[in-house]
Z-matrix of the N, CA and C atoms (Angstrom, degrees):
N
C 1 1.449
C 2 1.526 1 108.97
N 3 1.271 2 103.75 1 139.76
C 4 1.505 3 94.19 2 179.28
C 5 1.378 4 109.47 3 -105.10
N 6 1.744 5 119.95 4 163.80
C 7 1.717 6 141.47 5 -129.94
C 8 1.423 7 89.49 6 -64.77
N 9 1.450 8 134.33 7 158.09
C 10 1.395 9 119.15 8 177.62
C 11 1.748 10 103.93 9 -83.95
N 12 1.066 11 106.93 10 -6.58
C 13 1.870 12 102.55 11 170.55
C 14 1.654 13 122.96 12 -96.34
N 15 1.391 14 87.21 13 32.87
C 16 1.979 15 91.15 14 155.73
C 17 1.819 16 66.98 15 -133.59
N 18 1.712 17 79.69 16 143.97
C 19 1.812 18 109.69 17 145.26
C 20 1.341 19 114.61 18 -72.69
N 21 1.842 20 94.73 19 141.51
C 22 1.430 21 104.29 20 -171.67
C 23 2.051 22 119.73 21 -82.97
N 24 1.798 23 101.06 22 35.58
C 25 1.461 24 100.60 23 173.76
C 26 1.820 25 124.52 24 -19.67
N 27 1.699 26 108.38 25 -54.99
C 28 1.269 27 86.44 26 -177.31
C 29 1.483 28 139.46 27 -85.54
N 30 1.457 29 91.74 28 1.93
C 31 1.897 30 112.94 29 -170.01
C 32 2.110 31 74.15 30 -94.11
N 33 0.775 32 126.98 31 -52.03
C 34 1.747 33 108.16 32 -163.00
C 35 1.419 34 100.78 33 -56.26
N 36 1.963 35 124.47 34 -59.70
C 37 1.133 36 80.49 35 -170.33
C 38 1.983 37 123.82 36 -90.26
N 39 1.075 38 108.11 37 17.40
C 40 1.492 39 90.79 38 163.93
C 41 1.338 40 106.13 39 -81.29
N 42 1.541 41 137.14 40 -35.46
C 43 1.381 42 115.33 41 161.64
C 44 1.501 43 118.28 42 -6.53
N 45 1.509 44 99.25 43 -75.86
C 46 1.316 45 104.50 44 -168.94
C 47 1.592 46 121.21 45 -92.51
N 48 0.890 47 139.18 46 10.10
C 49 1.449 48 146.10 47 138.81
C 50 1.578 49 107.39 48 -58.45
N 51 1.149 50 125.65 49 -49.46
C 52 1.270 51 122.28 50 161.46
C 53 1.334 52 131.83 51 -53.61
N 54 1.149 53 114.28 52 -24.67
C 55 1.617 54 117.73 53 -176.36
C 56 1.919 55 92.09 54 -105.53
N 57 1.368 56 122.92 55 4.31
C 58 1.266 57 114.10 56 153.69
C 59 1.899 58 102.84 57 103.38
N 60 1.192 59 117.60 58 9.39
C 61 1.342 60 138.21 59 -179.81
C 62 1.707 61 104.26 60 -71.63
N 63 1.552 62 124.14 61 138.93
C 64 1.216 63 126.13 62 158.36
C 65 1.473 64 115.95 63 -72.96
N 66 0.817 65 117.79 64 132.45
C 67 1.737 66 120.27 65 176.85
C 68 1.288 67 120.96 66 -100.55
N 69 1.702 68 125.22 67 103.01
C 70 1.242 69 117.34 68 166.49
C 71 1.412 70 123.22 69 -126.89
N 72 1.231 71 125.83 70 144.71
C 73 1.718 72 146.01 71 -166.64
C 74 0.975 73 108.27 72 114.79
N 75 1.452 74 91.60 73 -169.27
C 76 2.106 75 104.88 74 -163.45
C 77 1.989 76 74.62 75 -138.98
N 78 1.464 77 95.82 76 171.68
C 79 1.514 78 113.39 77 171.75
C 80 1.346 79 116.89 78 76.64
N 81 0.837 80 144.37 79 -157.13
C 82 1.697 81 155.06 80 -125.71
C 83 1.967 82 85.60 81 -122.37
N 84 1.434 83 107.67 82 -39.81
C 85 1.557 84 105.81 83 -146.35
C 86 1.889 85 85.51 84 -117.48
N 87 1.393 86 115.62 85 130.25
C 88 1.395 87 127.01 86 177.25
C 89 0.808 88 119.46 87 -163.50
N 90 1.702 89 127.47 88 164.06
C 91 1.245 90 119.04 89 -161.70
C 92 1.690 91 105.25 90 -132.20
N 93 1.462 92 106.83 91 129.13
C 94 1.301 93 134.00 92 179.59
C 95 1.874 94 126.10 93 -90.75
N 96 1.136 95 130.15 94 91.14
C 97 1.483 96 160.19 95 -167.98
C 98 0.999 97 99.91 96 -90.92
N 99 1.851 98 125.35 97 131.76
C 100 1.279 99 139.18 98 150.39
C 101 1.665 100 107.05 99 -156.37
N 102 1.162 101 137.53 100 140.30
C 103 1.386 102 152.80 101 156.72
C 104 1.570 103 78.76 102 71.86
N 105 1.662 104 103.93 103 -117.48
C 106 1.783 105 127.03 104 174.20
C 107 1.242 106 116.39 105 -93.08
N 108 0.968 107 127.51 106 5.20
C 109 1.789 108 143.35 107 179.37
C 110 1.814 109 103.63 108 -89.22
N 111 1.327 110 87.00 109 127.19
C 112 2.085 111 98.92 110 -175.29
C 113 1.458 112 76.00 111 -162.27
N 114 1.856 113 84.24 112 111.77
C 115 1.333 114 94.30 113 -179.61
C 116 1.929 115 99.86 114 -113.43
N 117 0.998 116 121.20 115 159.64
C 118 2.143 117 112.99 116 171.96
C 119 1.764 118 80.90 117 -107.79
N 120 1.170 119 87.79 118 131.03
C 121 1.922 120 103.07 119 177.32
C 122 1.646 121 99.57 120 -124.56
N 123 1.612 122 116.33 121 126.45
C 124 1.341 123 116.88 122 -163.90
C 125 1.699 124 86.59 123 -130.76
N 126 1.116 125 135.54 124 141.06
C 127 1.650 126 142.12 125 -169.07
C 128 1.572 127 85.06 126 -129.34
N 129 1.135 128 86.37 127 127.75
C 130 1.921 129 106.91 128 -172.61
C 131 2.040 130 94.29 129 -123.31
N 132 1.596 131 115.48 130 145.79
C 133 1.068 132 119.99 131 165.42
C 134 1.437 133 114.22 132 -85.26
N 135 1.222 134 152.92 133 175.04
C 136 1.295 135 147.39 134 122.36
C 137 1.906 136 133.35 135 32.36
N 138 1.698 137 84.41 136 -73.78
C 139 1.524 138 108.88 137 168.60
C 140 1.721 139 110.22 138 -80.49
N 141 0.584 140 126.54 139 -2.76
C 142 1.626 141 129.16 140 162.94
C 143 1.164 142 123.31 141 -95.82
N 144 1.075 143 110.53 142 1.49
C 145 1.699 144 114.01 143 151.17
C 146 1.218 145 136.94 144 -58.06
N 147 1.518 146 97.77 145 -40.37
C 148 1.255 147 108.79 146 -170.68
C 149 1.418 148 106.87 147 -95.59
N 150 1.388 149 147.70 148 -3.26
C 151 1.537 150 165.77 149 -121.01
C 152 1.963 151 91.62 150 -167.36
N 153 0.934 152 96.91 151 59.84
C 154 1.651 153 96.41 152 166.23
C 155 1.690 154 133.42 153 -110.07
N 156 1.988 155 102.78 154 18.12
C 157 0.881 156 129.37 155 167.01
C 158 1.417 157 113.84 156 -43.68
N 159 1.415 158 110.46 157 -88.98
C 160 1.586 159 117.26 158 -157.47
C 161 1.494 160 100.84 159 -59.50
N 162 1.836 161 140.30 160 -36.48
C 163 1.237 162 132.34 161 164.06
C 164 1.394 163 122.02 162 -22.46
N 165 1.674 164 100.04 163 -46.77
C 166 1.773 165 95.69 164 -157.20
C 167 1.378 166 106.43 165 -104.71
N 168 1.733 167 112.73 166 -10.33
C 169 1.376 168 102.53 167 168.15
C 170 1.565 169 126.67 168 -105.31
N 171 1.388 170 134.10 169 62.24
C 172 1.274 171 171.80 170 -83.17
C 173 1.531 172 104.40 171 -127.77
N 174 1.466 173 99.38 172 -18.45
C 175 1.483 174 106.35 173 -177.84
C 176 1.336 175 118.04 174 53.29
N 177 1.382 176 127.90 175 155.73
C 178 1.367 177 124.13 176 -162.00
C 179 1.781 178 114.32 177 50.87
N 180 2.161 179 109.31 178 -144.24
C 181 1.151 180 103.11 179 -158.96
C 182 1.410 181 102.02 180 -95.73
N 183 1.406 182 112.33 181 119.33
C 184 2.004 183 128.97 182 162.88
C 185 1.332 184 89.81 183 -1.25
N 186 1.520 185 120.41 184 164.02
C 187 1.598 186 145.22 185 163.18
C 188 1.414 187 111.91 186 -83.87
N 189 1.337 188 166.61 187 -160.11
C 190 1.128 189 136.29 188 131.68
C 191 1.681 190 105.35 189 -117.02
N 192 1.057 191 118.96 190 -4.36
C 193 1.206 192 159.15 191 -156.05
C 194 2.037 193 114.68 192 -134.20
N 195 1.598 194 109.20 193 113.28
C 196 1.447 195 85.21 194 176.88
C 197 1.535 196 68.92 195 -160.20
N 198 1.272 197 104.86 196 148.06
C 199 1.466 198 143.58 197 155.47
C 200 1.490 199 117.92 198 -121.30
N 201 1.760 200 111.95 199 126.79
C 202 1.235 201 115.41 200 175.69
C 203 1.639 202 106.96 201 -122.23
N 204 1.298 203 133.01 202 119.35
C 205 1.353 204 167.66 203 -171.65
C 206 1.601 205 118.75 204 -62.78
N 207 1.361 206 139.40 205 55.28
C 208 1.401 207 125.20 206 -173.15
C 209 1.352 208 129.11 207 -131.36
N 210 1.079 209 127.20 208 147.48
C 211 1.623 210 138.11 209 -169.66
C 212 1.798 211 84.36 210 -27.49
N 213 1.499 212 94.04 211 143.88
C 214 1.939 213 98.55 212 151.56
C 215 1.166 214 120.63 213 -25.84
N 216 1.221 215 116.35 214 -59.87
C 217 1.788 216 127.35 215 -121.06
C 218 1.796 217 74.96 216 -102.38
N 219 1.243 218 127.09 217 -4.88
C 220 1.544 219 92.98 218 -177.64
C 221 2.046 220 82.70 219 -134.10
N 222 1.203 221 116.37 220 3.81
C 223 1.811 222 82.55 221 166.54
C 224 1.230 223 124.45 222 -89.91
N 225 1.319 224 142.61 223 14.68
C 226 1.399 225 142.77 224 145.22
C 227 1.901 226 105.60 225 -44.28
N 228 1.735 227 126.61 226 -34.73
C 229 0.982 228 107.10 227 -141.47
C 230 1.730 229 79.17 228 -118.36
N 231 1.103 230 96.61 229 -1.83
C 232 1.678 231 101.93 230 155.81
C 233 1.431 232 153.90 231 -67.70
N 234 1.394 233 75.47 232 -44.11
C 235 1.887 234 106.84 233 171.42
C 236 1.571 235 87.98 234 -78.76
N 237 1.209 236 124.80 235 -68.78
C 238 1.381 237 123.51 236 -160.85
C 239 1.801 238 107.16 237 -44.45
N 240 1.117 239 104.92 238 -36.13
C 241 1.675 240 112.73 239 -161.79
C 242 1.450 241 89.95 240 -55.67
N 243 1.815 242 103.00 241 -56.64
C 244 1.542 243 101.59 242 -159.26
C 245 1.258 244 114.58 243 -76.45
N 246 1.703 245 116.17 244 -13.32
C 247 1.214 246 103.59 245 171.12
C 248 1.587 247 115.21 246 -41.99
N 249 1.175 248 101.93 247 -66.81
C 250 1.824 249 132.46 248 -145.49
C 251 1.976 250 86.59 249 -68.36
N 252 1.278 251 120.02 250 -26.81
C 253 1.344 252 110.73 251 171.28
C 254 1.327 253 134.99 252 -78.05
N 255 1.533 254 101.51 253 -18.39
C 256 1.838 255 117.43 254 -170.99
C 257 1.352 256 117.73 255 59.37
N 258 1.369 257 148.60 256 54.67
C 259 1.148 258 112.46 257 -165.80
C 260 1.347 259 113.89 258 -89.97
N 261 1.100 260 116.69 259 161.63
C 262 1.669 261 117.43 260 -168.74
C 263 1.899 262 114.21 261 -73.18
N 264 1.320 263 96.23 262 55.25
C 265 1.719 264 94.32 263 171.06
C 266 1.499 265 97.37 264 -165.56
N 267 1.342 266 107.66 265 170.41
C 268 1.811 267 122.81 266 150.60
C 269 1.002 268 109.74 267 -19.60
N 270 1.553 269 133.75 268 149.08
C 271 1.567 270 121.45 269 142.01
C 272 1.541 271 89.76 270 -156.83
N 273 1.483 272 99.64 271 151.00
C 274 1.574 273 121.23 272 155.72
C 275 1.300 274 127.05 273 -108.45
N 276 1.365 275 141.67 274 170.98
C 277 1.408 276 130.12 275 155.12
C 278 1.670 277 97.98 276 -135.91
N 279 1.318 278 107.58 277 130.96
C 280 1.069 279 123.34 278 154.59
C 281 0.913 280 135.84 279 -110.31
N 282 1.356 281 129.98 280 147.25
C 283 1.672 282 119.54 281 -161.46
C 284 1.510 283 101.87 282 -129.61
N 285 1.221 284 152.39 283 122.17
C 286 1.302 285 154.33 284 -169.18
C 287 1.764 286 96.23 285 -115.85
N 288 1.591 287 99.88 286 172.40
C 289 1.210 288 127.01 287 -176.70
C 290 1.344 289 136.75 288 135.87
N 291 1.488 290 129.72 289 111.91
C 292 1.070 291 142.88 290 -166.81
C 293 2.026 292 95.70 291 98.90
N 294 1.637 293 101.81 292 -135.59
C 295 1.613 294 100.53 293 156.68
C 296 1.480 295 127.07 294 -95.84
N 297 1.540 296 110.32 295 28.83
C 298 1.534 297 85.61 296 -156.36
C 299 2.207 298 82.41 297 -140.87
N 300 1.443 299 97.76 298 160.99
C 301 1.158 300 89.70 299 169.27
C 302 2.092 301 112.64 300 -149.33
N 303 1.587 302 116.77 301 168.50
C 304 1.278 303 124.13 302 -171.26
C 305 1.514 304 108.44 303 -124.23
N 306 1.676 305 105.93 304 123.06
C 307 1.515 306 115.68 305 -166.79
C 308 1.560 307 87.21 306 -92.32
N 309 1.660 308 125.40 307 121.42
C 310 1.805 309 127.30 308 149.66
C 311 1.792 310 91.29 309 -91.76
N 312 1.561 311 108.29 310 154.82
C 313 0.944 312 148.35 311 162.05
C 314 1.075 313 119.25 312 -90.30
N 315 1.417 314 125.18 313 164.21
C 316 1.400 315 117.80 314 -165.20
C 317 1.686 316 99.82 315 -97.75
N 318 1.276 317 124.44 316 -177.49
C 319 1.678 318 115.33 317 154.27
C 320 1.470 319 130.03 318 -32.56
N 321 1.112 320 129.43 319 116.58
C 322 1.023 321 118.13 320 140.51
C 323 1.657 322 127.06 321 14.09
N 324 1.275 323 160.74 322 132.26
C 325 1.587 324 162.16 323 101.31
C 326 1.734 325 71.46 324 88.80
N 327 1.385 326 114.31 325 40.72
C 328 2.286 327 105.83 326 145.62
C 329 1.353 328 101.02 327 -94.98
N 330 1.671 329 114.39 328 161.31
C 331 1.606 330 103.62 329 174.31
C 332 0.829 331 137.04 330 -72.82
């Protein structure tokens, strides 16, 4: 497994190559296409949990759609972050590691 302070870029996008998603960009932050689904997928390490500033303020038009990408052992404190923040869109957290990975949902009735 690799250190939880690199982001898991290449486990996110085979995530979604696997679930049948087009994959486009380079870097930490890319964007994932299938049918009507355009999702912005951002792979956060550990320490980017807690630094979820520049993610949610994106400048220009909101995502409606956002997936954020992180080791197991820290997306429990991921989902939780964004719970307690609301941000005004979709979000998922996925947490990868080893071969296998776990989709959280956002709150309940968030937008």
């Amino acid at each position: 497994m690799a250190p939880a302070s690199i982001p898991p870029t290449t486990e996110a996008r085979d995530v979604f190559r696997e679930l049948g998603y087009t994959v486009t960009g380079d870097g930490r932050e890319f964007v994932a296409e299938r049918k009507w689904r355009r999702v912005l997928v951002t792979a956060l390490c550990a320490e980017g949990v807690d630094d979820l500033g520049p993610y949610l303020a994106d400048g220009g038009e909101t995502p409606r759609l956002r997936c954020f990408v992180t080791w197991h052992e820290s997306a429990s404190d991921l989902r939780d972050r964004l719970v307690s923040l609301k941000p005004p869109y979709d979000w998922a957290v996925i947490g990868v590691g080893g071969d296998d990975f776990a989709v959280m949902e956002g709150a309940p009735g968030s937008p």
